[in-house]
C-alpha positions as CSV (number, residue, x, y, z in Angstrom):
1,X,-18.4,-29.6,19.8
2,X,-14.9,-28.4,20.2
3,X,-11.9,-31.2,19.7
4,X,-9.8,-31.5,23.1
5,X,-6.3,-31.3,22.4
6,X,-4.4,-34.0,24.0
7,X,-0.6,-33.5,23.2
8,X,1.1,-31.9,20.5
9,X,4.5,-31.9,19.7
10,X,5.9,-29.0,17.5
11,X,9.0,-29.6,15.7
12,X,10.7,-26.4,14.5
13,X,12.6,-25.0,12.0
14,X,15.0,-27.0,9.2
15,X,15.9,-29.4,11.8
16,X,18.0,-27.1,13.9
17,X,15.6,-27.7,17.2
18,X,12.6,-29.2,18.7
19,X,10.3,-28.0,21.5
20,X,7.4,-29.6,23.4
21,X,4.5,-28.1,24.0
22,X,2.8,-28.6,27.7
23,X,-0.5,-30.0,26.5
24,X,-3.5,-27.3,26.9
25,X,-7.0,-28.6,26.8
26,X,-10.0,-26.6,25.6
27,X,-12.6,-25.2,27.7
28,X,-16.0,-26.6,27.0
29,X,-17.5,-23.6,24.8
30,X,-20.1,-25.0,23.6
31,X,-23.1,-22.9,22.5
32,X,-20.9,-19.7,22.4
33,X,-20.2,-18.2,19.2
34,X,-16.6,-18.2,17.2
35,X,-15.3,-15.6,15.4
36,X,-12.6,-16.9,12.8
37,X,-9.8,-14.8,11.4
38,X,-7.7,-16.3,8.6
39,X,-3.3,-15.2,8.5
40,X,-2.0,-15.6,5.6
41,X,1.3,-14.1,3.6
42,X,4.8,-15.1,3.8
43,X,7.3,-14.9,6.6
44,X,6.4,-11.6,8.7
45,X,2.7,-12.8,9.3
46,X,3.7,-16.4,10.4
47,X,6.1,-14.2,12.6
48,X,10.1,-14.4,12.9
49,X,9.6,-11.8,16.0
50,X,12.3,-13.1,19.0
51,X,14.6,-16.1,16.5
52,X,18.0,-15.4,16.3
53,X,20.1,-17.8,14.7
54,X,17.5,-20.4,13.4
55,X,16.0,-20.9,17.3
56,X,13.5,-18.5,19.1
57,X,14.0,-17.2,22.5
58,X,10.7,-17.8,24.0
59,X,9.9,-14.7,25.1
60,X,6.3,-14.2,24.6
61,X,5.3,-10.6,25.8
62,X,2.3,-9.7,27.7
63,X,0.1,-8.7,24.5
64,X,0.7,-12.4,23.1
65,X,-0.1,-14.3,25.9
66,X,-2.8,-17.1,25.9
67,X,-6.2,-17.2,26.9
68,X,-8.6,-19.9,26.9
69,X,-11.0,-17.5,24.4
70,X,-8.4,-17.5,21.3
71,X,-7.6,-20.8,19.8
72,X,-6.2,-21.9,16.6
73,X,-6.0,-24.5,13.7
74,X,-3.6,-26.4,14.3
75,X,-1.8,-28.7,11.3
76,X,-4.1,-31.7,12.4
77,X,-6.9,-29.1,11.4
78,X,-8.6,-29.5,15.4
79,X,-9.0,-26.8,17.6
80,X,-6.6,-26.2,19.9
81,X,-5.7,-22.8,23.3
82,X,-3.2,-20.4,20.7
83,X,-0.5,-20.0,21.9
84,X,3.0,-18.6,20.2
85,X,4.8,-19.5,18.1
86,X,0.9,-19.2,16.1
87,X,2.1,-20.6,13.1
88,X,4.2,-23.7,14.5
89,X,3.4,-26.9,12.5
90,X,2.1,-24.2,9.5
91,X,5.7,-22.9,8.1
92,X,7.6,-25.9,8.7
93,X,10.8,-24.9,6.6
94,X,12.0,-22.1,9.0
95,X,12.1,-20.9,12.8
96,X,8.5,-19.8,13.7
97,X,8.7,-17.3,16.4
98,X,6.2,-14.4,17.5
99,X,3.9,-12.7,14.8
100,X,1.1,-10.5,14.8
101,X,-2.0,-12.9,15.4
102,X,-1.8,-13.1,19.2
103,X,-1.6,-9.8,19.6
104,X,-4.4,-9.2,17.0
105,X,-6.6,-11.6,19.1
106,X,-5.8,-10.1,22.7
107,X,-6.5,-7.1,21.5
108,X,-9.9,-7.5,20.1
109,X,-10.9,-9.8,22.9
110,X,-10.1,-7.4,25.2
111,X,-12.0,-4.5,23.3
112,X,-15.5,-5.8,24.4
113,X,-16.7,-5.7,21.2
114,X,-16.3,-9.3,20.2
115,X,-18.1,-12.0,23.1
116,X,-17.0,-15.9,22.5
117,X,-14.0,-17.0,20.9
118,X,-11.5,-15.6,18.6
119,X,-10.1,-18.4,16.5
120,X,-7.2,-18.2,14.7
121,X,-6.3,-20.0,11.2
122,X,-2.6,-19.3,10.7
123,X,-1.5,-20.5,6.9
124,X,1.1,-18.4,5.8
125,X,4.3,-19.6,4.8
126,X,7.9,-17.6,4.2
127,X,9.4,-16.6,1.2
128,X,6.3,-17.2,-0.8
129,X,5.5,-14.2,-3.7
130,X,1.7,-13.8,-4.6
131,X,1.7,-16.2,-7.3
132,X,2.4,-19.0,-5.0
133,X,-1.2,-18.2,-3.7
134,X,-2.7,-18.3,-7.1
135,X,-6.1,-20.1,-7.1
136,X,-5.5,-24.0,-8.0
137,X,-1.7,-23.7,-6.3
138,X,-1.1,-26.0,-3.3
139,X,-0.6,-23.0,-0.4
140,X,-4.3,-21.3,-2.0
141,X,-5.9,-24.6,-1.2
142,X,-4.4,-25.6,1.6
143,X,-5.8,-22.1,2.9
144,X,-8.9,-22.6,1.6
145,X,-9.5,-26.2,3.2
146,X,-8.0,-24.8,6.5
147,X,-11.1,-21.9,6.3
148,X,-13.8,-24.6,5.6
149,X,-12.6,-26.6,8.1
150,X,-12.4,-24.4,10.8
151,X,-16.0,-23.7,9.8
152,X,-17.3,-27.0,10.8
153,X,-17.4,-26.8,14.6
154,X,-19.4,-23.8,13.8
155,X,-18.2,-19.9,13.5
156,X,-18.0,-17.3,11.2
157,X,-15.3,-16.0,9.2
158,X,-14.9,-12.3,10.5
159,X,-12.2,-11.1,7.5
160,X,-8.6,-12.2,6.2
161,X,-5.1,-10.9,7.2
162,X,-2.8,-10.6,4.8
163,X,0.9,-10.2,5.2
164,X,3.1,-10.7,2.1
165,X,4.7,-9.2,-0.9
166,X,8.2,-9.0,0.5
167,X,9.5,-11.6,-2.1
168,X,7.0,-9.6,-4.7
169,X,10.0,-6.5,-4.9
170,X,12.8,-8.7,-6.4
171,X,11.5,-8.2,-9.8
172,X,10.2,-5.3,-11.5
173,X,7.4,-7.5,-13.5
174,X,5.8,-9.3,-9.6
175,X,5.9,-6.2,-8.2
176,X,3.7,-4.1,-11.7
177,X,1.0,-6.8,-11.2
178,X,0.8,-7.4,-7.7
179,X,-2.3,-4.9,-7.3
180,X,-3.9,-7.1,-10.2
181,X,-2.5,-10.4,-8.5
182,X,-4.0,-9.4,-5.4
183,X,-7.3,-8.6,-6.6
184,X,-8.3,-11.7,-8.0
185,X,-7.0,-13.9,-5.3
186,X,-9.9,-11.9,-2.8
187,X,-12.2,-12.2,-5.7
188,X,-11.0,-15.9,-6.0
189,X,-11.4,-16.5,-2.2
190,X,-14.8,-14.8,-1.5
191,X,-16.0,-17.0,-4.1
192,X,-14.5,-20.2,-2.7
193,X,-15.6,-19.6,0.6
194,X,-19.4,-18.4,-0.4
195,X,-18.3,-15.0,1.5
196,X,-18.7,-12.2,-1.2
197,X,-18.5,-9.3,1.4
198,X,-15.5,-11.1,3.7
199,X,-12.9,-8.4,4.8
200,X,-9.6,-8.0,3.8
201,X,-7.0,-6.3,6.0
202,X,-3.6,-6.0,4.2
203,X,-0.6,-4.9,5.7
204,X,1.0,-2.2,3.6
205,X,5.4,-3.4,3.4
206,X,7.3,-2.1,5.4
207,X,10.3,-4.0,4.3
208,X,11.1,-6.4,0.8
209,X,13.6,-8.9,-0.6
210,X,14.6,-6.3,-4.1
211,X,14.3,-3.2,-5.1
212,X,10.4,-2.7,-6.2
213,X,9.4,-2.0,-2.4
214,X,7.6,0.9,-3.4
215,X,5.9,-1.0,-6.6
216,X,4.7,-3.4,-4.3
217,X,3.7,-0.5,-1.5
218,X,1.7,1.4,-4.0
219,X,-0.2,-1.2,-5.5
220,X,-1.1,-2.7,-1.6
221,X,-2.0,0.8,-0.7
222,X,-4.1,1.4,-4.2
223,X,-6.2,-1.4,-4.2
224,X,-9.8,0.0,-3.6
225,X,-12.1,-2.7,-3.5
226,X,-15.2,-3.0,-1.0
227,X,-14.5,-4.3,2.6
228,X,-10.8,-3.7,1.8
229,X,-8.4,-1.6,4.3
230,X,-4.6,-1.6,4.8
231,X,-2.7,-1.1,7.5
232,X,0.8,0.7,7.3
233,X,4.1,-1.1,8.8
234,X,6.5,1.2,7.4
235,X,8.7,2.4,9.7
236,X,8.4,0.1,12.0
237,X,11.7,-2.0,14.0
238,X,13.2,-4.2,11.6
239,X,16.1,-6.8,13.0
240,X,19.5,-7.0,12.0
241,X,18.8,-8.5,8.4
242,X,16.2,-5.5,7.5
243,X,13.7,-7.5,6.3
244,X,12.0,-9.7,9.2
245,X,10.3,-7.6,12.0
246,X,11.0,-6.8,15.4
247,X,8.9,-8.4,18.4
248,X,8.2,-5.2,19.1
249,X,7.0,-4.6,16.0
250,X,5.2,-7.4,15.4
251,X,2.7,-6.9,18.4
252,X,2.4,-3.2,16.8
253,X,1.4,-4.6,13.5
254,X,-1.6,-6.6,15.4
255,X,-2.5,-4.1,17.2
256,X,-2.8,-1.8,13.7
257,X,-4.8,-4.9,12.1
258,X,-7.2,-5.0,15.4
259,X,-7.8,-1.3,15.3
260,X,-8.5,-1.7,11.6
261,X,-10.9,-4.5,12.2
262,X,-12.9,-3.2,14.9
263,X,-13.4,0.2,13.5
264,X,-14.5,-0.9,10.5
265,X,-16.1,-4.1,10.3
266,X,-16.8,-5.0,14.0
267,X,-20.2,-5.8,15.6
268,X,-23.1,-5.5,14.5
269,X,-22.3,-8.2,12.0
């Protein structure tokens, strides 16, 4: 059985504000089947989409919105009505604001193809390169035993969403063995989670901290292992610093990862 949330009181951002959260409590759903979606990465997963200035504007648009059928992990590791900022509580050192995974959510739920509840376990954190998420590393386990615990109200994890690298394209030698970097931590977390087959949807750059944005582009785009896809977000609205994207482009960039989900590893599971 589901955990009701009570209260929860989300504290953004290097101090610079706080907001409360109206309390939101879960719908009995009990008996009906959860489908469980991992986010993980670095700054333009946990979403920067609407914060200007260290504090974001609260607009939420209509893709995003909540629904009693999507719910996430929160830090407390209970299940809790998503809702955005998604990754409030998660990356605590910066301004969370909107990011792909509501939209990714809305957009399968409404689909048809997926009947229960899509839940949500947000773990990525800004400004992280790929060895941060080496296996043994505190932000690999923490994901880890945030995907085994979401497992034990019952679910299945559906496939991982991956949005990082950005930090990867500063220097020459992260951004040559990303693609080998990246391999072994699916290989590392299908064997951690007992899930050899899980999907992996990457998100292809479409913006970096250096110079190696290409490097880090062609070795996302040339990885070819089973039950891995990549979505493409170049091109897409960055804001004024060119490296975090747009609200706008955020909701895109679920919408790509649902596509990409539902076309290719949808129901039947």
């Amino acid at each position: 059985m589901f955990l009701p949330l009570l209260s929860l009181l989300i504290v953004a951002s290097e101090g610079l504000d706080s907001f409360q959260i109206q309390p939101m409590k879960l719908q009995d759903q009990t008996g009906v089947e959860k489908h469980i979606f991992l986010l993980a990465g670095q700054s333009n997963m946990a979403g920067r989409g609407g914060v200007i200035g260290g504090k974001w504007d609260g607009v939420v648009p209509p893709e995003c919105q909540p629904d009693p059928s999507i719910q996430r992990l929160n830090s407390r590791l209970q299940w809790e009505e998503a809702h955005e900022p998604l990754h409030a509580g998660i990356d605590v050192n910066k301004t969370c604001g909107v990011g792909p995974g509501m939209a990714f959510a809305n957009a399968i739920r409404t689909s048809g193809s997926i009947k229960g509840v899509v839940g949500l376990v947000p773990c990525a954190i800004g400004g992280t390169k790929i060895s941060k998420w080496a296996q043994g590393t505190p932000l690999y386990e923490n994901m880890v035993q945030r995907a085994k615990e979401s497992l034990k109200a019952g679910g299945t994890i559906r496939a991982l969403l991956w949005y990082q690298g950005e930090t990867d394209t500063i220097l020459a030698s992260d951004a040559d063995s990303y693609k080998a970097n990246m391999e072994q931590l699916i290989a590392n977390l299908r064997s951690d989670l007992q899930s050899p087959n899980l999907p992996v949807i990457q998100v292809a750059l479409a913006s970096g901290e250096g110079p190696f944005i290409d490097m880090v582009r062609e070795a996302q785009l040339g990885i070819k292992l089973p039950n891995v896809s990549v979505v493409d977000a170049k091109g897409l609205p960055l804001k004024n610093d060119h490296l975090h994207l747009t609200t706008e482009a955020e909701v895109k960039v679920g919408k790509m990862l649902a596509d990409a989900f539902l076309k290719q590893y949808a129901p039947p599971f």
